[in-house]
BAZASE-840144 format. One line per 5 residues: number of its first residue (from 0); their letters; for each residue x negated, y negated, z of C-alpha. Coordinates in steps of 0.001 Angstrom, whole numbers. Layout:
<rs>
NUM> a> X:Y:Z | ...
</rs>
This chain:
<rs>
0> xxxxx> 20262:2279:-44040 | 21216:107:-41220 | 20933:-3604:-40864 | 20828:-5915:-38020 | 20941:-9611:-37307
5> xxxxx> 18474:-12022:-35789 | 20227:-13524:-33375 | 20558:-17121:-35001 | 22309:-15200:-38108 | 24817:-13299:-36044
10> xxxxx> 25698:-16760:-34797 | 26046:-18533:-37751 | 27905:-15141:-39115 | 30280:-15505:-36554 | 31029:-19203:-36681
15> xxxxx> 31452:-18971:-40509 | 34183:-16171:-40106 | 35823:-18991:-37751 | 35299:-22457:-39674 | 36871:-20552:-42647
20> xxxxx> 39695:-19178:-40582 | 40212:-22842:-39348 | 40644:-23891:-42914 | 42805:-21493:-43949 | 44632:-18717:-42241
25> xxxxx> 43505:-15005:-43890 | 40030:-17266:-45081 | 37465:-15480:-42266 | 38631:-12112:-42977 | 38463:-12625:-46557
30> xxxxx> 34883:-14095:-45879 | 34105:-10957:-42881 | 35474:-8667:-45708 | 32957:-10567:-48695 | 29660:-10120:-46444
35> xxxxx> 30276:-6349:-45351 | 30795:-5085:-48900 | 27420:-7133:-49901 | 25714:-6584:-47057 | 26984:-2773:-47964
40> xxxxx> 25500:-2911:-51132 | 22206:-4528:-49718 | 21397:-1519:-47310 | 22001:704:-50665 | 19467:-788:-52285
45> xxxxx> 17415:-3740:-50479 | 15474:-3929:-52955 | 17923:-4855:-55959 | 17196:-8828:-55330 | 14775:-10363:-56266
50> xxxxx> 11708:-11915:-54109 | 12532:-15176:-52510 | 10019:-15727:-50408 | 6660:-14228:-50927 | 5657:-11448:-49423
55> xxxxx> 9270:-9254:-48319 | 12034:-12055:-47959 | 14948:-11525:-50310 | 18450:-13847:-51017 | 21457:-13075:-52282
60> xxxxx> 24364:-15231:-53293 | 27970:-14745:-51278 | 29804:-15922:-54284 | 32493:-17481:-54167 | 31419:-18680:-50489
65> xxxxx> 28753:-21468:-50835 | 26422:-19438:-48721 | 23209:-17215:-49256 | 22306:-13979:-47147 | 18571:-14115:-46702
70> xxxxx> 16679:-10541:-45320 | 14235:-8491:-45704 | 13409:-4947:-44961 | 11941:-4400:-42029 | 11189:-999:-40146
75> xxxxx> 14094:980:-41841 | 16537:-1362:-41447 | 17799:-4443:-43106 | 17108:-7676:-41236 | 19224:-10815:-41793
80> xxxxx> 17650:-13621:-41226 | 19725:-16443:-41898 | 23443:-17025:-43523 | 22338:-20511:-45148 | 24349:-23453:-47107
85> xxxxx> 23172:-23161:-50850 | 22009:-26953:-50578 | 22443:-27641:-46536 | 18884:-27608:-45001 | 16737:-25366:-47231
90> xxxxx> 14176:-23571:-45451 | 15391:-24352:-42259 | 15003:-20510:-41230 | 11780:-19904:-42299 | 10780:-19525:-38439
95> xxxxx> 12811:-16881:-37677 | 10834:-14598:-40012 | 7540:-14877:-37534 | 10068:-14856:-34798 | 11344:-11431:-35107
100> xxxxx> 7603:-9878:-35655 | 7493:-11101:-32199 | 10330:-10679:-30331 | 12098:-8399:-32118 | 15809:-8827:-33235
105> xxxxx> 19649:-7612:-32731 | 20274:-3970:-32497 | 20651:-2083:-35684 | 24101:-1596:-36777 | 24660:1656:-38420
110> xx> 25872:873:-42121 | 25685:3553:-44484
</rs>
């Protein structure tokens, strides 16, 4: 299965790869390396978490990163929503979920 990004995710993706390089020089990579092998793992089996938020949106922990990976399944594809804080701002995505039944999100990327 493949998964894609709303666009909001790929950003905070992104600048999470470089706030942890800033702290520490191998940090992003190690972080880059983290989310691919869960987000691997996730387009495997989308299913395997458990229901976050009722009806299709699912979290899982990026242990030892303070940080959650929030999706769902959505046409074939896994859609991340959000890379959120585990105590920054809860919630704060919940928009994006009725955005991208609108205007759609990222292009798939081909994982497996």
């Amino acid at each position: 299965m493949t998964y894609r990004f709303h666009p909001a995710a790929e950003a905070e993706h992104l600048g999470q790869i470089a706030f942890y390089e800033s702290r520490r020089k191998g940090l992003g990579g190690r972080y880059r390396d983290h989310f691919l092998k869960i987000v691997q793992g996730v387009c495997e089996r989308p299913a395997q978490y458990p229901i976050d938020h009722p009806p299709d949106i699912r979290r899982v922990r990026l242990r030892p990163f303070p940080l959650s990976l929030i999706y769902r399944e959505r046409d074939g594809a896994v859609e991340i929503l959000a890379l959120a804080h585990y105590r920054r701002r809860p919630g704060y995505w919940l928009g994006r979920a009725a955005e991208t039944k609108q205007e759609g999100a990222s292009s798939p990327v081909n994982r497996g």
